[in-house]
N, C-alpha and C positions, 0 to 999 in steps of 0.2 A: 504494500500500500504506500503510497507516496501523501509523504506530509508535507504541505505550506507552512512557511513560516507563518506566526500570528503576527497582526498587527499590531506594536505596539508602542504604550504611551507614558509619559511621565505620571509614575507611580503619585498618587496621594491630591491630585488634580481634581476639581469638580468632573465631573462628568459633562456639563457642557463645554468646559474646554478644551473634552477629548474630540475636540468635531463632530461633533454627536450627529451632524447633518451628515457627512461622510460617513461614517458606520451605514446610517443608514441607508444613501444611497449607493455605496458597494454592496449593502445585502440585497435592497431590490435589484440590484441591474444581475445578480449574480442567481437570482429565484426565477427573473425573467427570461433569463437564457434557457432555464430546464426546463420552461414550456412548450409543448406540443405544438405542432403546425395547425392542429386543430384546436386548440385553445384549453386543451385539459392539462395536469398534472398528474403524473405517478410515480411513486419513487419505490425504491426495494424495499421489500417486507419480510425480514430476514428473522427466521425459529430459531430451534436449537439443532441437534447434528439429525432428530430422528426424522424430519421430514426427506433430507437428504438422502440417508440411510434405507430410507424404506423405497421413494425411488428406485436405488440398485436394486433391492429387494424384488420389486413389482416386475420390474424386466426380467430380473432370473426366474422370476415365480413361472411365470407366460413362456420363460424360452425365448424370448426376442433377439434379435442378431445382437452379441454384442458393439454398442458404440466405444471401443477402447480408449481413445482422445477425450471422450467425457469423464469415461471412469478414471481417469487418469485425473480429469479436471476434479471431480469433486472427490477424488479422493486426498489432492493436494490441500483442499478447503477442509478434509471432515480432520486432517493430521493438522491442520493452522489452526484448528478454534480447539483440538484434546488440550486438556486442561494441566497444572503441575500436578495435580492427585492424582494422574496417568487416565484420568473418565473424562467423561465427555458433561459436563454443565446446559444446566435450562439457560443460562442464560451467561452474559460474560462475565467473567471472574466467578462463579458463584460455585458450588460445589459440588463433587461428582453424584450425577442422578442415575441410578443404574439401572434404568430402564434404555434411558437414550444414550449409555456406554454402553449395554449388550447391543445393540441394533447397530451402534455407530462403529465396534468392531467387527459385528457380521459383514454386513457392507464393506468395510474395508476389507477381508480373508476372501468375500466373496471377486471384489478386484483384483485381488491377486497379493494381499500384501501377508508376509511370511509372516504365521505366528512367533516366530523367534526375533524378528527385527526387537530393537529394546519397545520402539513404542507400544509393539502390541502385548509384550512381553509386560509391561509397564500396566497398560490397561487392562492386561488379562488378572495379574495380580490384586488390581486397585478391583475389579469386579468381583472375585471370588469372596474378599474382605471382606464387602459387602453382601454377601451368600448368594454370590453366584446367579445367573440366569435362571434358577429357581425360583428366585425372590421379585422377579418382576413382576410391574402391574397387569394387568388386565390385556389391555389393549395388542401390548409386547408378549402378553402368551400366547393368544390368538395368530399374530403372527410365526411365532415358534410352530402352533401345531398345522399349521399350514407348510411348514417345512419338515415335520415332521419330530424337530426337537421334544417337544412336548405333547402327553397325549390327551386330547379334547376332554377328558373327565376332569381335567385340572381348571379348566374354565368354566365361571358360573353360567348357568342355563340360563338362558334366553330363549326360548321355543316360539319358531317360526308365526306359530299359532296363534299367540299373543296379538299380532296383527287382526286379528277378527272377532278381540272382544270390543265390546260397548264401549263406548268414551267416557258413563258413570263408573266401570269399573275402574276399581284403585292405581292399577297397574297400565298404561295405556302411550301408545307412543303418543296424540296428540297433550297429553298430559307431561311431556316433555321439551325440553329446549329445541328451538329448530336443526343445531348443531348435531345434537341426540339423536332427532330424530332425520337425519339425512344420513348419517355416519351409519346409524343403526338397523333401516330398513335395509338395503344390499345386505349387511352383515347380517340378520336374521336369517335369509336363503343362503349364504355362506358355513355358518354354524348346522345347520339343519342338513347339506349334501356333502360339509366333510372333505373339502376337496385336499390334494395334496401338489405341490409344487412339483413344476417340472426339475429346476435346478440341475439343469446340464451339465455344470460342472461339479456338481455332485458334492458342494462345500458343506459340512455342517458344522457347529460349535461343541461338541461335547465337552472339550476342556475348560467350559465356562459352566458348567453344572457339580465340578469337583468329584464327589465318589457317589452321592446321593442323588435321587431322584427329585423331579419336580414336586413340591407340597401343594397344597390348599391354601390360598394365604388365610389369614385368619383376618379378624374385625379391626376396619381401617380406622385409620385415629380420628377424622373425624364426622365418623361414626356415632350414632348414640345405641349405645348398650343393646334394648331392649329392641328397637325396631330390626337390632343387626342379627341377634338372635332369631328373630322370626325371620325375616327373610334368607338366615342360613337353612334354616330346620327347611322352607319353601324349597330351597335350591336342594336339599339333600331328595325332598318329593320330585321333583322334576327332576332329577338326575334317575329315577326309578321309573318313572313313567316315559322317559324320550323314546325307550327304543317300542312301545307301545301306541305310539298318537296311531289314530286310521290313516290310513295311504292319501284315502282322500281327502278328508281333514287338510292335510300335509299339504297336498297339492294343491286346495285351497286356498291353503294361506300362503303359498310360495309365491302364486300367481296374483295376490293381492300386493303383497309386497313388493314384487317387479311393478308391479301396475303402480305402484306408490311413488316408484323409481323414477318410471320414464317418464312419470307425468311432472318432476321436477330436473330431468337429466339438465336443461340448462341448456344446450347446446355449448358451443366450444369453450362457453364459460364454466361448464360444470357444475354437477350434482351440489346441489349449495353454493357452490364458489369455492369448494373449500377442498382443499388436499385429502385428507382423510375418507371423506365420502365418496369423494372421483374415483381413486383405487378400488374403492371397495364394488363400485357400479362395475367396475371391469372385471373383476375379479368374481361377480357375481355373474357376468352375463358368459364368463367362457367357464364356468362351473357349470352352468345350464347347458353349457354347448355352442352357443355362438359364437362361429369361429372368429376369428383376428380382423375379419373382410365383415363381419356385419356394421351394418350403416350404424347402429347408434354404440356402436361398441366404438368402430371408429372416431367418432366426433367425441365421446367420453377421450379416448384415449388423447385425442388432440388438445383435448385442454387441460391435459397435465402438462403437454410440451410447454404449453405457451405459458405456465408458470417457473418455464428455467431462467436461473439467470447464469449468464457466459461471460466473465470478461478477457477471456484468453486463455488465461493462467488456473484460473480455480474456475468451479460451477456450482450452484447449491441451486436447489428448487423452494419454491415460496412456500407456501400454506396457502397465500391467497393473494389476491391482488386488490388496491386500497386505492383507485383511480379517484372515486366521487369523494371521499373522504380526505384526501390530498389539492383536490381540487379547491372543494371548499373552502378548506385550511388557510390553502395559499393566495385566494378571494378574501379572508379577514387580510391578512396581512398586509397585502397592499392595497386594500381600501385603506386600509389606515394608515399609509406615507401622504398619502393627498397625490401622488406622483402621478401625470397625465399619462406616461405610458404606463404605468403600472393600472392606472384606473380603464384602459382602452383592452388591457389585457382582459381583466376583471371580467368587461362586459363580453369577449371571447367567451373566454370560460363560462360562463353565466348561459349564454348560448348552448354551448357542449353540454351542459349539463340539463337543460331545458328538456330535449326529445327523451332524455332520461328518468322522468318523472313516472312511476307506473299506477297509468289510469286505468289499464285494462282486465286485470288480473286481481282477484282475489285469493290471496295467499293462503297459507296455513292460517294466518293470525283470524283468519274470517270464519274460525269456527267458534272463538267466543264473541267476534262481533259482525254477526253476517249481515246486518243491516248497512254498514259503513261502510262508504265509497270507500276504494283508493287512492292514495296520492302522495306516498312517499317515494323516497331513494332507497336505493341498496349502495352498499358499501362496495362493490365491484363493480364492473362494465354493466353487466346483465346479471341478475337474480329474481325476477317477476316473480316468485313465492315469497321470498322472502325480503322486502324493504325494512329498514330498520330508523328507529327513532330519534338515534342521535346524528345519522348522517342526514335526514331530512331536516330534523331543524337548525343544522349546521348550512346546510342550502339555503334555505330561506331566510335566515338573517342574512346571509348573501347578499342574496337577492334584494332582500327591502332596502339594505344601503344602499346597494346601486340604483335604487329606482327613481330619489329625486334629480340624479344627475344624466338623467337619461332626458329629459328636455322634451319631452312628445313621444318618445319612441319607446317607451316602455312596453313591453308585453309580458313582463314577469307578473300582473294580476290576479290573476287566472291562475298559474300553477303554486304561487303560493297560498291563494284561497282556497284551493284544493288540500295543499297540503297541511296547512291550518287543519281544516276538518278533520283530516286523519289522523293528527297528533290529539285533535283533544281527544278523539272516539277510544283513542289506546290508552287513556290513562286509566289508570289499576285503582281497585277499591283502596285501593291505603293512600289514596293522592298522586303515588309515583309512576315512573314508571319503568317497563322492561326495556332492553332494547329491540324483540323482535314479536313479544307475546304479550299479553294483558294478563295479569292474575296467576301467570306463572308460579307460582309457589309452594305447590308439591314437596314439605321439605324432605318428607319420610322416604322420596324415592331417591335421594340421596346416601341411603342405606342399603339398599340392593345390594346383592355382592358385586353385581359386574360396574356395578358404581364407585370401585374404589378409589376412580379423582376426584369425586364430589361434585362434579361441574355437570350436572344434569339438566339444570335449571335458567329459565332466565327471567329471575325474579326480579322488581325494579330495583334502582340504585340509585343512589345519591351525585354521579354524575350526568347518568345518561338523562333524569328527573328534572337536573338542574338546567341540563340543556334545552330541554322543553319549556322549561317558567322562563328562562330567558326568552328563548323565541316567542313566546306567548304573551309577555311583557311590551319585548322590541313592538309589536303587531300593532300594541293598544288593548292589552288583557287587565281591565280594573284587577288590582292587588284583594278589592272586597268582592271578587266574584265567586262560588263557589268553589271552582275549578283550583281557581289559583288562592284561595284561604288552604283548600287538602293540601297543594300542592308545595305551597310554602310551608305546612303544618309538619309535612312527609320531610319536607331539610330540616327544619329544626329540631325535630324529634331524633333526629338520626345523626345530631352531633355529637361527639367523643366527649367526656369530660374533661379531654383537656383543650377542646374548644377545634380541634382538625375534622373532618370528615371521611370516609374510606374510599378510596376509588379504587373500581371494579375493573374500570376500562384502561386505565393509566397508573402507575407508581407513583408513588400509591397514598398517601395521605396528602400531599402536596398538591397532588391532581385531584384527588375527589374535593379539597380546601379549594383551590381556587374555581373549578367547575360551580360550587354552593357561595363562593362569595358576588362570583360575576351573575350569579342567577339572583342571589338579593338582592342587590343594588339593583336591577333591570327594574324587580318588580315595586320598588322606589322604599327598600328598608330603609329603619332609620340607622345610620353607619355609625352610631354612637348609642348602638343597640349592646348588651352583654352578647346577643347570638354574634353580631359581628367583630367586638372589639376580642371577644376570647379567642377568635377564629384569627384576627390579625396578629395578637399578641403571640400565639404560637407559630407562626411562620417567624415572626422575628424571632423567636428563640430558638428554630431550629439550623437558621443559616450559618453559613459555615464563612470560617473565619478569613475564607479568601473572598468573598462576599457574594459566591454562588450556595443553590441549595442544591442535594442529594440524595438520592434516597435508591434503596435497591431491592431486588424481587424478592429478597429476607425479611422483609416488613410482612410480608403474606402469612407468613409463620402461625400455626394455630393458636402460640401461645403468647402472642404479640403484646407487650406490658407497655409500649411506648417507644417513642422516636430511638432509633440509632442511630449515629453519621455516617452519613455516607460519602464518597469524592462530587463535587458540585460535576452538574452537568448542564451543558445550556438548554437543554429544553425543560427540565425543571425549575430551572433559576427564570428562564423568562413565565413557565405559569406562575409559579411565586410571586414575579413582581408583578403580573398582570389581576391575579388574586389581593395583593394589596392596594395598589392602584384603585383596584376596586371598591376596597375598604374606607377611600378614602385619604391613603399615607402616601401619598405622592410625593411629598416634604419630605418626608421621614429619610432618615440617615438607614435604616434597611434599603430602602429606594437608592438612593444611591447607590449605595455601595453595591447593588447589586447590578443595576443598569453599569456601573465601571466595572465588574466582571467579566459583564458581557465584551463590550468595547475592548476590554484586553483579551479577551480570550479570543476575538474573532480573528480569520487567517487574509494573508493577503487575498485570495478570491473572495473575498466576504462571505465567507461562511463560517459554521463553527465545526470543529469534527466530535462525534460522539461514538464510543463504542459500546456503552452502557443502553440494557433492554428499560425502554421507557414504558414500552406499550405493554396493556394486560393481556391476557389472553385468557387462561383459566387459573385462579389461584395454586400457586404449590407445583404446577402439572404444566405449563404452557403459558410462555412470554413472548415480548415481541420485541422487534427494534424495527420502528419503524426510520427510513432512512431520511425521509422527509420534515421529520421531526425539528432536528435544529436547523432547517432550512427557512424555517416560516414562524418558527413561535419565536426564538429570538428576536426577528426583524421587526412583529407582531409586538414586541414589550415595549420596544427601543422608540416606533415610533409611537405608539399609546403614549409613554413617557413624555416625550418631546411636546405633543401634540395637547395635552394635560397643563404642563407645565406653560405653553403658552395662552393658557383658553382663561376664562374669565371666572370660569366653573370646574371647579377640580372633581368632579362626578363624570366618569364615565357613560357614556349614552346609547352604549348599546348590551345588547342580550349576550353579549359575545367576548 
């Protein structure tokens, strides 16, 4: 990787006299260059090694010609990111998870690299410590007994069949997260026919299970007791009755489940959008038989390609693609310089993302409200099942800024009244809301055994909730309307005692803090409120002494007592100061010193580099680094700052 020097300035300076106008217009002109000929943004969205890992995996599974130059490439990427613990980490720096070091040395043996080399030599040791390839979760056994490692009793039961009970039954995929349930429908008809890998070159792990066999895992930590007892004694009953279900039962539900499949395949975009599902739809359709040349096996398998990333030298594959969510992102950011070509961009983008709106489709979410139009975004190119909440009302504050500068030519009316209607329709009886479901809140199926990441659900949250009262705000949503009394009642109920918030979607107290501070001020709190000064007082106490904040995917921890430090990073240091800003402390000596952070830490290209995962993904289990991240919220704080600090009103005015 090649590093820019930073820009830098005379230490102990106000920050206006760092040219504060320069910062900023090296970061716009340097965010404007990475946009699209068609007026969108997308940056990498880079996991930990098992998306990569499983890739090699899915092509030896099917027998596919080897691509040697690839394997070559992402084996160079899966040996750059193993860790000093000799395993492979969720996320950077963090510590070996041995679910994604067994996968991330399969994959590597399976490319050819000698078990004796030190590193694998290294990794093999650092996994055994750990107990070995027996001790893996859920997901990574499944794939074992598809290779044959491990044998299918070892996985809890999931019976195909399950697909064809009632939607009041307790157990129900609509009763689950859309992720769950896109992931989980292929994988049903997979579980149920048992298949086994071709694996041509005949690789397996044994030396990563030591002398003993695969176990049972036993009740996940978090787990509660009782509900995990019953649904073990369930999984022991269904493990007696599998090889009994009727044939035609069976077949049935197989065919209900495909049916589940293709009615969300997605085209080139994929089952969900999302890496895990997409595998599992191909791997389900040449289980059934569909050879390599069937048409929707084809376009599934094409939209795994077009999740690779190549830059020569290494490759890794995504989990997903983050176009509308990057776009949006970098639509605040430079509304907020005032800059004429940054605002000409703006309305580009706005454009791109306009025919993206989906009116036509009633998703999953239209089984708890089938009465509501559509009129969100998704968070990829294409996903017409499933739009989500916080990328639509990341668009339409977008959108409404742009709208008085457009002089006559507006036509954003229309798709944000639309999309207006959708977001109130989705809010959750508690005020808040999910980002893909209403009422999601299922906790007990969190206890399943084949739930042992805990990530089933998608309950509302205090970010994605916050991002709704803001746009809802931004609109003209009276603070005394029903909607928005729950909806403010849902952030303040849901603050920490030590005055931060949790966020689901980003790292993670810092994020979900400033998501609830820019969502009260929209809805016009009083900023000399206890809910907002305890909420500012703790971000000043957690900044760090170079006067960036930090925070890392160890705050997720079950047993989480309070702040730890972490190294500052720029995309948390600008929600930070954008979260206080919010509050009101634009004056403040945190303010500063944090907006001079920024200014020094930025590189001659005007950017900042980060190698720390900001973005959530599923707590404990799955993080993100989004690439785009210090691209856009940095320059997003810098100019806020500037822009404050000139205004007559130290109140932020938008939802955002």
């Amino acid at each position: 990787m090649n590093f820019v020097a930073p820009i830098r300035h005379e230490h102990g300076a106000a920050p206006a006299e760092f040219a504060l106008e320069s910062s900023i217009t090296s970061a716009t002109a340097a965010l404007l260059r990475s946009q699209h000929e068609d007026g969108h943004w997308c940056f990498e969205l880079e996991a930990d090694a098992t998306i990569p890992a499983e890739y090699v995996l899915l092509r030896h599974y099917l027998a596919e010609t080897p691509d040697l130059d690839l394997e070559a490439k992402i084996a160079r990427y899966l040996r750059r990111i193993q860790g000093e613990h000799g395993g492979w980490p969720l996320y950077h720096g963090g510590a070996l998870d041995l679910s994604a070091s067994v996968k991330a040395y399969f994959a590597l043996k399976m490319i050819g690299d000698d078990p004796n080399e030190p590193h694998m030599a290294q990794a093999r040791e650092a996994i055994l410590a750990q107990g070995g390839a027996a001790s893996v979760n859920v997901f990574t056994r499944t794939l074992l007994a598809l290779y044959g490692e491990v044998s299918w009793k070892t996985i809890p039961s999931m019976p195909v069949e399950m697909i064809l009970l009632p939607r009041w039954f307790p157990i129900h995929l609509g009763k689950m997260s859309y992720w769950a349930r896109t992931v989980l429908a292929p994988l049903l008809v997979i579980m149920a026919l048992k298949p086994q890998a071709r694996n041509p070159r005949g690789i397996g792990i044994p030396e990563l299970f030591g002398s003993t066999p695969a176990p049972r895992r036993g009740t996940q930590s978090h787990a509660k007791r009782g509900w995990a007892a019953l649904f073990k004694s369930l999984d022991i009953v269904l493990k007696g009755v599998d090889p009994h279900w009727p044939t035609k039962l069976r077949a049935r539900a197989i065919d209900q489940a495909v049916a589940f499949t293709r009615e969300r395949l997605n085209g080139e975009d994929g089952l969900g959008g999302i890496y895990p599902a997409m595998s599992n739809s191909i791997v389900m359709f040449d289980a059934l038989g569909f050879g390599e040349d069937y048409p929707e096996r084809v376009v599934a398998r094409r939209a795994i390609e077009k999740l690779l990333v190549d830059d020569g030298e290494e490759a890794y594959l995504q989990p997903c693609v983050s176009p509308v969510w990057d776009t949006a992102l970098a639509a605040h950011a430079l509304l907020e310089t005032g800059d004429g070509e940054a605002e000409q961009a703006v309305v580009e983008a706005m454009h791109w993302l306009k025919p993206r709106q989906i009116l036509d489709v009633k998703g999953d979410w239209a089984e708890d409200r089938p009465d509501l139009r559509p009129g969100g975004w998704a968070f990829q190119y294409g996903n017409a099942h499933y739009p989500d909440t916080d990328d639509t009302a990341a668009v339409v504050m977008a959108m409404d800024r742009l709208r008085p500068k457009l002089a006559g030519k507006n036509d954003f009316d229309e798709p944000v009244a639309r999309a207006r209607e959708w977001i109130e329709g989705m809010q959750s009886r508690d005020g808040g809301w999910g980002a893909f479901d209403v009422d999601n809140t299922y906790e007990y199926l969190n206890n399943i055994p084949f739930a042992d990441h805990g990530a089933l659900l998608d309950a509302p949250t205090v970010d994605v909730s916050a991002r709704c009262v803001g746009m809802l705000a931004q609109l003209g949503e009276p603070s005394d309307s029903p909607r928005m009394k729950a909806a403010l009642a849902y952030l303040e109920q849901d603050q920490r005692e030590d005055g931060s918030w949790f966020g689901r979607w980003g790292v993670n107290y810092v994020y979900g803090t400033w998501s609830a501070l820019i969502a009260l001020n929209a809805a016009g709190a009083d900023l000399s409120s206890p809910v907002v000064a305890r909420a500012a007082a703790w971000l000043v106490a957690v900044q760090n002494p170079d006067g960036g904040w930090g925070e890392d995917c160890d705050s997720y921890r079950l047993n989480y007592s309070g702040y730890q430090a972490a190294p500052s990073t720029p995309s948390q240091s600008a929600w930070a100061l954008l979260g206080l800003m919010a509050a009101g402390c634009v004056e403040s000596e945190a303010v500063e010193r944090g907006i001079r952070y920024l200014t020094e830490t930025q590189e001659a290209d005007g950017l900042w580099h980060q190698d720390s995962y900001t973005g959530g993904g599923f707590p404990r289990v799955f993080y993100l680094r989004y690439h785009g991240y210090p691209k856009y919220f940095p320059l997003w704080a810098l100019a806020r700052y500037r822009n404050l600090k000139r205004s007559n009103t130290q109140r932020v005015a938008w939802g955002m």
